[in-house]
C-alpha positions, -999 to 999 in steps of 0.1 A, spaced: 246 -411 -175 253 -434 -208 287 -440 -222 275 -414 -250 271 -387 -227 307 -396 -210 323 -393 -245 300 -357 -246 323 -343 -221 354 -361 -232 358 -390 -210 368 -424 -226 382 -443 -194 363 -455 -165 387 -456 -140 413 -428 -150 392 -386 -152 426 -364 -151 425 -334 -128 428 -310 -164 396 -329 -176 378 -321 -147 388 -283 -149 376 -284 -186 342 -296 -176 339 -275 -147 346 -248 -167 317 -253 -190 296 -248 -157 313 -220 -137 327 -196 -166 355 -187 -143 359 -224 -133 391 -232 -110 425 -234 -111 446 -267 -111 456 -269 -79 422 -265 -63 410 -290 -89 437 -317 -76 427 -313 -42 392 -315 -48 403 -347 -63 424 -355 -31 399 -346 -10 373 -373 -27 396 -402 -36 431 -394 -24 442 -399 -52 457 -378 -85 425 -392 -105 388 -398 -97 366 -424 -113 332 -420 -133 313 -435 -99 328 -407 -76 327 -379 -109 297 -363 -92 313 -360 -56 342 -345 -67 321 -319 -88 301 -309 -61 333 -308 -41 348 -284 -71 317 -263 -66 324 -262 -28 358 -249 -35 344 -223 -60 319 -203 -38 344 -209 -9 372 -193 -25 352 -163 -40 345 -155 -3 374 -157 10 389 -136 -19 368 -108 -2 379 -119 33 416 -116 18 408 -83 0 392 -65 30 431 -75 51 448 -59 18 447 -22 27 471 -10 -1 451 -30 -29 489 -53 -43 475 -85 -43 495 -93 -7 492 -92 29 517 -96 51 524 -135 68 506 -121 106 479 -113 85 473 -146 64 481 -166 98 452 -148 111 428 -156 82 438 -194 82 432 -193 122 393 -174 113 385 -198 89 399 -237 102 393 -220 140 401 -254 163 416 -274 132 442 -248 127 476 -266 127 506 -242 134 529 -272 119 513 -273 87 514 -235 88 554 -237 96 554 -265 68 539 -240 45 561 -210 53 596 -234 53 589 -245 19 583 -210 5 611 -201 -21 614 -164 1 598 -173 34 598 -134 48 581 -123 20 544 -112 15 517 -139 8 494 -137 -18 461 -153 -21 466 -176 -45 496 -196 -23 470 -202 7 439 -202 -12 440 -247 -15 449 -248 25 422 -221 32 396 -241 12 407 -276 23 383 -292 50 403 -299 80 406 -336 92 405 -336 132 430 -371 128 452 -356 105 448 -325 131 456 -347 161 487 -369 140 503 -336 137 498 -324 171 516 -358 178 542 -355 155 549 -319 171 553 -333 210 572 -366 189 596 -339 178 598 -317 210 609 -352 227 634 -360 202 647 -323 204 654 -326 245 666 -359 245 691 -344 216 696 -314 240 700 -339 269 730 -360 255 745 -332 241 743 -319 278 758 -354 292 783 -356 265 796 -319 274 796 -329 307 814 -361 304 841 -341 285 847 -318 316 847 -347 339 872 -364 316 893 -338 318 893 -329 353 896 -364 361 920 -370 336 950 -374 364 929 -398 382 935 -431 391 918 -457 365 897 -470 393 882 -435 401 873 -436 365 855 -466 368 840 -458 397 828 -424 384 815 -438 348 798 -468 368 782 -438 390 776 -419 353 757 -451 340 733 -456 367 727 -421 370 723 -422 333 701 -454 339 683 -439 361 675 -404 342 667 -426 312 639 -445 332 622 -414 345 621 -402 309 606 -433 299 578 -432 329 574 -393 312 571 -402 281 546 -429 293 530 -402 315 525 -379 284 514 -405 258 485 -418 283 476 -380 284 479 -373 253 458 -405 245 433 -392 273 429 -357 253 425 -375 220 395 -390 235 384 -360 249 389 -342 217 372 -377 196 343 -370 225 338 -332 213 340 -340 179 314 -366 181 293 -344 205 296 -312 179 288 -335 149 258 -346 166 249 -309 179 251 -301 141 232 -329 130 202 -318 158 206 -284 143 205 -296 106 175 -309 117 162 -280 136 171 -263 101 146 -291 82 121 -290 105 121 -247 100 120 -249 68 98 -274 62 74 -251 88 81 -222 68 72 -241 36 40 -252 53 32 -214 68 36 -206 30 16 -229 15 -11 -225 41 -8 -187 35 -11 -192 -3 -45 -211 7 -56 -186 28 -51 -158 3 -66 -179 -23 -95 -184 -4 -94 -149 1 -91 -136 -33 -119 -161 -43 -144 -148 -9 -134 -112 -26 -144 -123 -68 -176 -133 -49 -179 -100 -32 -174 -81 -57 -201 -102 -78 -225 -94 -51 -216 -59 -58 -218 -56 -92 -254 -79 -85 -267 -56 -62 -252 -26 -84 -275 -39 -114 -306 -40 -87 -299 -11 -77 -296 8 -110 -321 -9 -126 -343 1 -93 -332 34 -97 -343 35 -134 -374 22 -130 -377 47 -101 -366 74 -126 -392 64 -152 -420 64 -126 -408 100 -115 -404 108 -158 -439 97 -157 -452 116 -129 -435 142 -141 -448 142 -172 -479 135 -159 -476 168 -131 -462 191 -160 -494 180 -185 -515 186 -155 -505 219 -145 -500 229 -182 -533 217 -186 -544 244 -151 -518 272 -167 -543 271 -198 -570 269 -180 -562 299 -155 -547 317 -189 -588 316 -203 -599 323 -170 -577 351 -167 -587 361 -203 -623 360 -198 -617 378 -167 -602 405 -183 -629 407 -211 -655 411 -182 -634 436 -167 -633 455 -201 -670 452 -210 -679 462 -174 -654 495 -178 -665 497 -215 -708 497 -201 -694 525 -170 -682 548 -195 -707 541 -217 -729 546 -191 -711 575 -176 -715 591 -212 -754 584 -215 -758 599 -179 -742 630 -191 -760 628 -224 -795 622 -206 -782 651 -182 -779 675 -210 -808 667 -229 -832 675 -200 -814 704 -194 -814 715 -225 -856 707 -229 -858 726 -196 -836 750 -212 -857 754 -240 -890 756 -217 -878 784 -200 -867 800 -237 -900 793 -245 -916 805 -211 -893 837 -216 -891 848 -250 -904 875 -237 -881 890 -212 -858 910 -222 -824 911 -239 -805 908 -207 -826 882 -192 -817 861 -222 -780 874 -217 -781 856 -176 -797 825 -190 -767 821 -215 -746 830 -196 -761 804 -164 -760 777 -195 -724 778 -204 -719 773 -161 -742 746 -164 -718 728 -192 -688 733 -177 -700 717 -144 -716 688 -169 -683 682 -183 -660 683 -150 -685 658 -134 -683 635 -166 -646 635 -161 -649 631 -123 -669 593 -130 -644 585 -154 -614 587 -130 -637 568 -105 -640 539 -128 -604 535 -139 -592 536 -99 -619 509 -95 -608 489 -120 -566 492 -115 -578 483 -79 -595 450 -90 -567 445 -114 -543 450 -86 -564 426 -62 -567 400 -91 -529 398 -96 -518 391 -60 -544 365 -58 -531 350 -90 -492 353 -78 -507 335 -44 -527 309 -68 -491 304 -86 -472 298 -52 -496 275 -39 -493 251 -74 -458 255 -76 -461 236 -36 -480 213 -53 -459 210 -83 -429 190 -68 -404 213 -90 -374 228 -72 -369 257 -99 -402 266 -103 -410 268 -62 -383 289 -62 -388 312 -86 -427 317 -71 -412 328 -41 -394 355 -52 -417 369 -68 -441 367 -41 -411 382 -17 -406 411 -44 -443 416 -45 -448 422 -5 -481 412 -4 -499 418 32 -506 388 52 -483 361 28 -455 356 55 -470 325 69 -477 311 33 -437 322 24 -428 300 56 -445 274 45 -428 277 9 -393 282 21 -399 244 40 -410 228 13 -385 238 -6 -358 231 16 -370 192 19 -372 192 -16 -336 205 -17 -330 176 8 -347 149 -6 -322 157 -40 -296 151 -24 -303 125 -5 -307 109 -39 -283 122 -57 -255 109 -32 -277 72 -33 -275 72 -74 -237 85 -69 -229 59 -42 -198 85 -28 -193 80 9 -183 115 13 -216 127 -2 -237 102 22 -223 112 52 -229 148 45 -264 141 33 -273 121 59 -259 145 83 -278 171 72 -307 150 73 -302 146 108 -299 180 116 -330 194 97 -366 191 110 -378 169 83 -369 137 101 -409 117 99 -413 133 61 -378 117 45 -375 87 64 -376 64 34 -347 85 16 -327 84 47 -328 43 48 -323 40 17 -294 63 19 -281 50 54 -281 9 39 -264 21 10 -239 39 28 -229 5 49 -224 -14 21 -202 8 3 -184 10 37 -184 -28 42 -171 -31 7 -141 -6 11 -128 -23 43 -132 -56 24 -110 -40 -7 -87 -27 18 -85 -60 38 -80 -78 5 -50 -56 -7 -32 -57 25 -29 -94 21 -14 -92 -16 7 -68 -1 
């Protein structure tokens, strides 16, 4: 930082950053900022001192910043101990926390400190009296100097209780001895002294006693220090090394799906590639089968018209030959009559001379004559409409027949169809084995569609079920092509789906 950003956040001096101008430029980071106290031990805690300098400015920010998350979690710590929600806890209770949170640094002097120079020790503590101590890091020196100072204190307070114990005790001696002789009194004090003496040098070779232990736990306690700083150092750098394996998984996942989602763009490619073949294979297949089609229907319109004439001039004939029987019919009768009539009139002739009831017989045998003319006339005519509805009859079942058999030829579903219904309705002897046949065809044909139609849809569903039917019908040799076609289709789409499915389980 330049000297124009120092004047920016309102420092002028080098050497002299007051605790309230750190607040104010903590506060334009942390909204909430912190109070003044935690800001002069943050201070403390950098410099021991009451200011900080520009060269140790960042330290003691980042020590603020400490402070700041610190103290918001243990505000929740404090809040969870106060059940009646006053802002207080009671002083078991904040013991407690400061014992949780500085665990083996936790100094019950400093705590005693604290409580001795509260204005009402008894009373309740709230969180902001212990929230500096709870968010100071503890010193294990400063941890050990008071442990010291507490067994430095103990001593004084025994050796105090220990001459008030002598001086009690020379007071009682004094005055039970007090009608002594001066010499006993010597003798006694001189006693006192060396006894004294000697008390005094035992203390000493105690006091020695407890400063080598006490030295000999300082090293044991500098010995776990240094072996729990270097336990978290190997497990800072257990952290680093995990995280800088993590990192590496990720960024070697984030290849991986790259190379993924790259292998899939190139997939699908292929599919939409082989899509395009395939529809454009399909449409030219469709145009051929247009073609055909067209071809088939112009064909077999070209054989309707055909058997249309031939059925025309087959009805002519059959009109013209019914048309020369009656006609026929009619000059038999005519030719009939007219010699019967000439022999008629030869026997008139022969017998105009018999009498008038001979003529009345022959009249009478005449009109017989007609009447048996006439029924016999009528008799051929019946015979030649019976023959003809017979040959009319015969001519129509071979034409529905004729129409069954081109309609097997046709390659048309509907049409088939239709053909053999009408042959069914007709119940035509002997066309059983030709309605088998029919009802095959057909159902290949019906096969084949589909078989198609689920290759042109490209629906798995619809496959499988064609295909299964396929295998179950007895048209295995006849559509073999349709079911490879519809078999390689069906493993791609399946390949593809797994491949779609593989692909969004990794984004997932």
């Amino acid at each position: 930082m330049n000297d124009q950003d120092w004047k920016k956040l309102g420092i002028t001096s080098y050497d002299d950053i007051t605790a309230v101008q750190m607040q104010d430029i903590y506060r334009q980071i942390r909204l909430d900022g912190l109070n003044l106290r935690q800001t002069q031990a943050a201070i403390r805690t950098i410099v021991d001192d009451d200011s900080c300098s520009q060269l140790s400015f960042f330290d003691v920010l980042h020590e603020m910043d400490r402070r700041y998350f610190l103290r918001r979690d243990l505000g929740w710590e404090f809040a969870m101990l106060d059940y009646w929600k006053i802002g207080v806890i009671e002083i078991e209770e904040a013991e407690f926390l400061m014992k949780a949170v500085h665990k083996d640094c936790y100094s019950q002097r400093k705590w005693n400190k604290f409580l001795k120079n509260r204005p009402v020790p008894e009373a309740k503590v709230a969180f902001e009296e212990i929230e500096v101590e709870l968010c100071d890091v503890p010193n294990p020196l400063q941890v050990q100097h008071d442990h010291e100072e507490e067994v430095q204190e103990a001593l004084e307070q025994e050796r105090l209780l220990e001459l008030q114990a002598k001086q009690k005790e020379m007071e009682a001696n004094k005055n039970k001895n007090q009608n002594r002789h001066d010499e006993d009194a010597v003798k006694a004090i001189r006693k006192q002294q060396i006894k004294d003496e000697i008390e005094r040098q035992q203390k000493e070779l105690e006091s020695i006693i407890r400063e080598e232990e006490l030295k000999r736990k300082m090293k044991e306690e500098a010995a776990r220090l240094a072996e729990e700083e270097n336990r978290k150092l190997k497990e800072a750098a257990q952290i680093a090394e995990k995280k800088r394996k993590e990192e590496e998984a990720i960024r070697l996942a984030e290849e991986q799906n790259k190379i993924q989602e790259q292998e899939a763009i190139k997939l699908a490619e292929e599919q939409r590639k082989i899509q395009e073949q395939e529809a454009v294979r399909l449409a030219e297949e469709q145009k051929m089968m247009q073609q055909q089609e067209a071809l088939r229907l112009a064909e077999e319109q070209k054989k309707k018209q055909e058997q249309a004439e031939k059925a025309a001039e087959e009805e002519r004939k059959k009109e013209e030959e019914l048309k020369l029987a009656e006609q026929a019919a009619k000059e038999l009768a005519l030719e009939k009559a007219a010699q019967q009539q000439i022999e008629e009139e030869k026997r008139k002739a022969q017998e105009e001379k018999e009498s008038q009831s001979s003529i009345s017989a022959e009249l009478a045998n005449q009109q017989t004559e007609d009447v048996a003319l006439q029924a016999e006339n009528e008799k051929a005519n019946k015979l030649a409409q019976t023959v003809t509805l017979e040959k009319g009859q015969k001519q129509a079942e071979e034409d529905l027949i004729h129409v069954v058999q081109s309609a097997m030829k046709s390659n048309d579903i509907s049409r088939l169809r239709a053909a053999i219904k009408q042959l069914k309705k007709a119940k035509i002897e002997n066309s059983s084995q030709l309605i088998q046949q029919a009802d095959s065809l057909l159902n290949m044909w019906l096969l084949r569609q589909e078989l198609n139609m689920a290759i042109h849809e490209r629906q798995i569903p619809k496959l499988e079920t064609a295909i299964e039917k396929y295998k179950k019908s007895t048209f295995i040799a006849e559509l073999q092509n349709e079911y490879t076609q519809a078999n390689d289709v069906l493993i791609r789409l399946k390949r593809l789906d797994k491949m779609r499915h593989e692909i969004l389980s990794l984004k997932q």
